[in-house]
C-alpha positions as a Python dict, from the first residue, in 0.01 Angstrom:
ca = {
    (1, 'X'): (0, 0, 0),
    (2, 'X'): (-102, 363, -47),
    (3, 'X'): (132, 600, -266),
    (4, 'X'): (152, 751, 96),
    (5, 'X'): (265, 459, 276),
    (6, 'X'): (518, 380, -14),
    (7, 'X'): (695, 718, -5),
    (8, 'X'): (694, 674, 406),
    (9, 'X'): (847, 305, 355),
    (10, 'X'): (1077, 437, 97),
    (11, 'X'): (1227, 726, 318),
    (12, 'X'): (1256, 488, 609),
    (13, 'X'): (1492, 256, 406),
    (14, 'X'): (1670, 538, 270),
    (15, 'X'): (1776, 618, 593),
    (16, 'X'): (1856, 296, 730),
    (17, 'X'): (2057, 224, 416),
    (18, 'X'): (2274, 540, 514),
    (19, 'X'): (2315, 415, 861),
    (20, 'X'): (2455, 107, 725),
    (21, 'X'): (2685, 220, 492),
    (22, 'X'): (2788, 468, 742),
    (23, 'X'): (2846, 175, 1000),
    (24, 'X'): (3068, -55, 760),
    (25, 'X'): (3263, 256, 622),
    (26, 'X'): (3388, 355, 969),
    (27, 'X'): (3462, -28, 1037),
    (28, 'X'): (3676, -50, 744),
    (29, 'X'): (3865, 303, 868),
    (30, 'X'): (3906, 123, 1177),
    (31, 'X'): (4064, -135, 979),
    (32, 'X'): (4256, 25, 777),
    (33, 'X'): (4036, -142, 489),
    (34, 'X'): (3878, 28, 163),
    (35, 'X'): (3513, 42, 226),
    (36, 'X'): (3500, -30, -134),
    (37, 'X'): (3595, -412, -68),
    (38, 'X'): (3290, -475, 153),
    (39, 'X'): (2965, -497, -4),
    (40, 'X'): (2636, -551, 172),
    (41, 'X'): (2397, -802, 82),
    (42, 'X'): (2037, -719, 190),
    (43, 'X'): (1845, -977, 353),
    (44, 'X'): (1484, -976, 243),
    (45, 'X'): (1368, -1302, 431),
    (46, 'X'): (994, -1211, 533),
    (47, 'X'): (979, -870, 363),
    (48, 'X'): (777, -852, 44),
    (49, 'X'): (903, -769, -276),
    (50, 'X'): (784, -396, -276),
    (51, 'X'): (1041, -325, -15),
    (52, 'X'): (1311, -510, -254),
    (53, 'X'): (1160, -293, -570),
    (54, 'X'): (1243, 7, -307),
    (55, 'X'): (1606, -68, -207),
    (56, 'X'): (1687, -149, -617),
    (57, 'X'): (1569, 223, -655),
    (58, 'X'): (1804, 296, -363),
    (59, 'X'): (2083, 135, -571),
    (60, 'X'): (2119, -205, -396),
    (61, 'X'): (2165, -487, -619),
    (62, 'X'): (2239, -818, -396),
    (63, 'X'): (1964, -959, -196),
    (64, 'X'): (1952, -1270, 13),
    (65, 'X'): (1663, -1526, 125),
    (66, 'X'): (1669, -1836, 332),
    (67, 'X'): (1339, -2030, 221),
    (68, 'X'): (1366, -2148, -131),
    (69, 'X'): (974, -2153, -91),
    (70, 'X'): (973, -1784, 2),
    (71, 'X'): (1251, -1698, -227),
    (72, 'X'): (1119, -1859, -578),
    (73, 'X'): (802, -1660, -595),
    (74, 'X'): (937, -1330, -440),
    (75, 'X'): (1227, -1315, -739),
    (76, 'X'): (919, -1363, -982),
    (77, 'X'): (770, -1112, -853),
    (78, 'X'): (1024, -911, -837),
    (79, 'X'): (1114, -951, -1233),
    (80, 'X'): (766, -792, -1277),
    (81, 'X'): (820, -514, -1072),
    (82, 'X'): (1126, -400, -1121),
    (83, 'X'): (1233, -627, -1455),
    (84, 'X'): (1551, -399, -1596),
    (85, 'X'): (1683, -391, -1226),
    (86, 'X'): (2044, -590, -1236),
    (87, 'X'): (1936, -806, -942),
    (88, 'X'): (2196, -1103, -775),
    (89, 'X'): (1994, -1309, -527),
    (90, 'X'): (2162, -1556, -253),
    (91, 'X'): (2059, -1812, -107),
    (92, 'X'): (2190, -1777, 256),
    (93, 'X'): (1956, -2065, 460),
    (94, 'X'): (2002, -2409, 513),
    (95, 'X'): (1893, -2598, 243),
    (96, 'X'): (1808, -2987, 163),
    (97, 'X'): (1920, -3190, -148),
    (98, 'X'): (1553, -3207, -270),
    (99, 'X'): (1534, -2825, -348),
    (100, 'X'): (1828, -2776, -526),
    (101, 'X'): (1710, -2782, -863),
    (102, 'X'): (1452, -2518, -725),
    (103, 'X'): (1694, -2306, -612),
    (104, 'X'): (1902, -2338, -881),
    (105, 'X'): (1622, -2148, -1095),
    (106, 'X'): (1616, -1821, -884),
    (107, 'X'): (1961, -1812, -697),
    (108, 'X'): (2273, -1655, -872),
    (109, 'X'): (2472, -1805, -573),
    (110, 'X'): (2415, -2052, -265),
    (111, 'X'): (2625, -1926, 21),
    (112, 'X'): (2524, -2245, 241),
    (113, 'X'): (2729, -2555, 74),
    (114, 'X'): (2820, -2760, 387),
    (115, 'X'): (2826, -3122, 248),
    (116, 'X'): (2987, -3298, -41),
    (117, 'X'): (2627, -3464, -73),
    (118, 'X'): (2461, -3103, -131),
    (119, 'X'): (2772, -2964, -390),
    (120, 'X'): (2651, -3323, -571),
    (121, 'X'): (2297, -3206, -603),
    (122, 'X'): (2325, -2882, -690),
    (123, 'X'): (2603, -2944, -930),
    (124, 'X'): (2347, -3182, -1101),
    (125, 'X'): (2036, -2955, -1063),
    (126, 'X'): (2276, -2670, -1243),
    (127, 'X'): (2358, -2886, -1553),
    (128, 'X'): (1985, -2995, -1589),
    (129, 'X'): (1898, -2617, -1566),
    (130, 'X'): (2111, -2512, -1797),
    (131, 'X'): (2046, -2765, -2034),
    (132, 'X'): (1671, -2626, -1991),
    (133, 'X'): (1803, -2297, -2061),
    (134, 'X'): (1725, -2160, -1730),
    (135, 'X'): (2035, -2096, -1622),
    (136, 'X'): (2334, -1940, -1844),
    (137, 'X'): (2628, -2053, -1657),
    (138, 'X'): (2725, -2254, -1357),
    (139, 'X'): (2654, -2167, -1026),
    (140, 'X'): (2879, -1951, -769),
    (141, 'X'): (2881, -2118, -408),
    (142, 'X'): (3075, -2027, -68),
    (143, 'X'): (3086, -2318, 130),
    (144, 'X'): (2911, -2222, 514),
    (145, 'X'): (3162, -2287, 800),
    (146, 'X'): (3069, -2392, 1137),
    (147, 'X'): (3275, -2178, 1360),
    (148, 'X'): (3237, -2421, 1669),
    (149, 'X'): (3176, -2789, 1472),
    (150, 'X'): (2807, -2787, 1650),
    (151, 'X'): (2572, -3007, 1363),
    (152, 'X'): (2279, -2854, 1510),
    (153, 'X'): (2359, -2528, 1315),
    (154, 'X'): (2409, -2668, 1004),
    (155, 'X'): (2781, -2560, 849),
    (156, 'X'): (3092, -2797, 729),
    (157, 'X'): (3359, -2809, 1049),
    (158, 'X'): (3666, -2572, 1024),
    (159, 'X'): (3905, -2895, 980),
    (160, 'X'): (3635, -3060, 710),
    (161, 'X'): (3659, -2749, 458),
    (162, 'X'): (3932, -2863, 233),
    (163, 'X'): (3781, -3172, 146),
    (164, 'X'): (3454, -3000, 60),
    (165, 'X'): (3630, -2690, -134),
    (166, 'X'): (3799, -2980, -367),
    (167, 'X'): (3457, -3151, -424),
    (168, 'X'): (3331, -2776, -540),
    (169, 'X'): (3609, -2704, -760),
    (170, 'X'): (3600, -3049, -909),
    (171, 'X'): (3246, -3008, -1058),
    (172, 'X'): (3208, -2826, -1398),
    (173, 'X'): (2868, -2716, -1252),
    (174, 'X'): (2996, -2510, -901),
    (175, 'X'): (3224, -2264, -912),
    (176, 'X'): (3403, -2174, -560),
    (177, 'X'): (3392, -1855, -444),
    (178, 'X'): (3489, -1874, -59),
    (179, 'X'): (3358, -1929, 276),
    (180, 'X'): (3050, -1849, 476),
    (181, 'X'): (2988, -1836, 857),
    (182, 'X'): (2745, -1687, 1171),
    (183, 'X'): (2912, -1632, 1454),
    (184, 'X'): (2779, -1873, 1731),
    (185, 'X'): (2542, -1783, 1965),
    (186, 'X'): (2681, -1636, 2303),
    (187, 'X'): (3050, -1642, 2155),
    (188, 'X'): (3271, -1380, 2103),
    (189, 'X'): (3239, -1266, 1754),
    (190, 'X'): (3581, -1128, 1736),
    (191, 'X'): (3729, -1482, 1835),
    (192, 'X'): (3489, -1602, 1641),
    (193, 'X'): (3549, -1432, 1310),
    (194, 'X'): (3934, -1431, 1387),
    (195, 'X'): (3903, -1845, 1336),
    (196, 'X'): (3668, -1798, 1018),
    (197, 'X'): (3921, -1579, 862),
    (198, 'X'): (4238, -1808, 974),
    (199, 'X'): (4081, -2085, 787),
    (200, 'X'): (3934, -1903, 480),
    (201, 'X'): (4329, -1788, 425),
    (202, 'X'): (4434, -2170, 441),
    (203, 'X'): (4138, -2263, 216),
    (204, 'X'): (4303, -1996, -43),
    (205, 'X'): (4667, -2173, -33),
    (206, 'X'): (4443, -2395, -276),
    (207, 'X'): (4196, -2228, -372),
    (208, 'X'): (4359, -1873, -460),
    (209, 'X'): (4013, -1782, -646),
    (210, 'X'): (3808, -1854, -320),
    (211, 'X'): (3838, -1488, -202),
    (212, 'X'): (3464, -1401, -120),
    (213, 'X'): (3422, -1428, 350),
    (214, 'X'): (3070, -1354, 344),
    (215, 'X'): (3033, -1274, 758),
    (216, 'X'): (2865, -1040, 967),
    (217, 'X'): (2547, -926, 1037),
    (218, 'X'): (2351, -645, 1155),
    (219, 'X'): (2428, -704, 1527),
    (220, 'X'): (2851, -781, 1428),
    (221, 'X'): (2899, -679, 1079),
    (222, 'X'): (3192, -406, 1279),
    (223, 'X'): (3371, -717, 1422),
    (224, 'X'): (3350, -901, 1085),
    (225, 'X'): (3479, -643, 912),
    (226, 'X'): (3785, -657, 1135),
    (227, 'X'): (3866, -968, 1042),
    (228, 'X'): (3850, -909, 669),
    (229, 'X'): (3484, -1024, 602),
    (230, 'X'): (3390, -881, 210),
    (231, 'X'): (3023, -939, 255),
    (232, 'X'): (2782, -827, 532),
    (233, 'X'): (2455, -967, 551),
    (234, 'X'): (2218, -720, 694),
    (235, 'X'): (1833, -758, 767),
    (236, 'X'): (1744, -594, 1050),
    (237, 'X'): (1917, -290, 1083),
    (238, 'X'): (1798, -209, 675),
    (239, 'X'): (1475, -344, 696),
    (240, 'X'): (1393, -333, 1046),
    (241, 'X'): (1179, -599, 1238),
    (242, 'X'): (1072, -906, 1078),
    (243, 'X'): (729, -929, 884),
    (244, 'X'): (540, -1158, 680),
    (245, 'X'): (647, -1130, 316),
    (246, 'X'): (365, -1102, 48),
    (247, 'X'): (233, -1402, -100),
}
């Protein structure tokens, strides 16, 4: 890109960021929350790293992916451009027990644990790493929900959560930090998120440290936010439509 186009990209996600922050601090007013308590996680699935260099000068830290194969290189690349920047990636996407110990070497946390089977893997794939000495301590994980039990989504059922929270906090490797969902398509987000948040309280009653509800998005981060959601994950409305990412 030209120095021109960079300044035009960069002014374009300066303003988007202020929409966004403008949007979740009037949804916390309107629920009587502290703006403070909700952070936004930028989701850079497609978008090269240049546009990640640009929102760390804008002050954003935590960035999300959903292809480990996207991810890996793009946080490389990222280290080069912008190596002093205090950069937290997630992994938000569904993900396969044969790429955990790849994601384990990029991801700071996976926000999509849904099966005992995948805690397992990546519990293993975080010892070897960190007896390779590329990772310095275990790895942070919210387990993903499935709001409406439909296995075509991907998520652990509402009533299956407790049983996969214990496997988490049992491992030395995975530490629990709370709960993960997407509201369903063509379902009422506010219903919706009002379930997620029922269940992350009873996950809590045993879990007090599991206080992370990573929920909302670009299109319902308001109704999330209602229902006491900590984390918004926004693409679209920071980075606008979908692109390929660089190689």
């Amino acid at each position: 890109m030209s120095t021109a186009e960079v300044d035009e990209r960069r002014v374009m996600l300066a303003a988007s960021l202020e929409d966004v922050r403008q949007r979740i601090a009037a949804a916390c007013v309107a629920a009587g929350r502290d703006p403070a308590a909700v952070r936004l996680l930028a989701v850079t699935k497609t978008f090269p790293a240049t546009d990640v260099a640009l929102l760390t000068d804008l002050g954003l830290t935590a960035f999300a992916e959903n292809r480990d194969q996207e991810a890996g290189p793009k946080a490389v690349e990222l280290a080069g451009l912008r190596g002093d920047a205090p950069v937290h990636w997630h992994m938000v996407g569904r993900l396969q027990r044969n790429k955990a110990r790849s994601v384990v070497a990029w991801a700071d946390t996976v926000q999509s644990v849904d099966s005992v089977r995948l805690a397992e893997a990546l519990a293993k794939a975080s010892a070897a790493a960190r007896a390779e000495g590329l990772r310095t301590r275990p790895l942070d994980v919210l387990l993903q929900a499935s709001i409406d039990g439909d296995p075509a989504r991907g998520g652990c059922p509402l009533p299956d959560l407790p049983e996969l929270a214990d496997a988490v906090a049992g491992s030395g490797e995975l530490v629990l930090r709370g709960v993960m969902a997407v509201a369903p398509l063509g379902s009422d987000p506010a219903k919706a998120f009002a379930a997620l948040s029922d269940a992350a309280v009873r996950l809590r009653e045993d879990h007090p440290g599991a206080v992370e509800l990573s929920a909302g998005m670009s299109g319902d981060l308001e109704h999330a936010i209602a229902h006491g959601s900590t984390c918004v994950r926004v693409g679209t409305a920071l980075l606008g439509g979908r692109r390929l990412a660089s190689p």
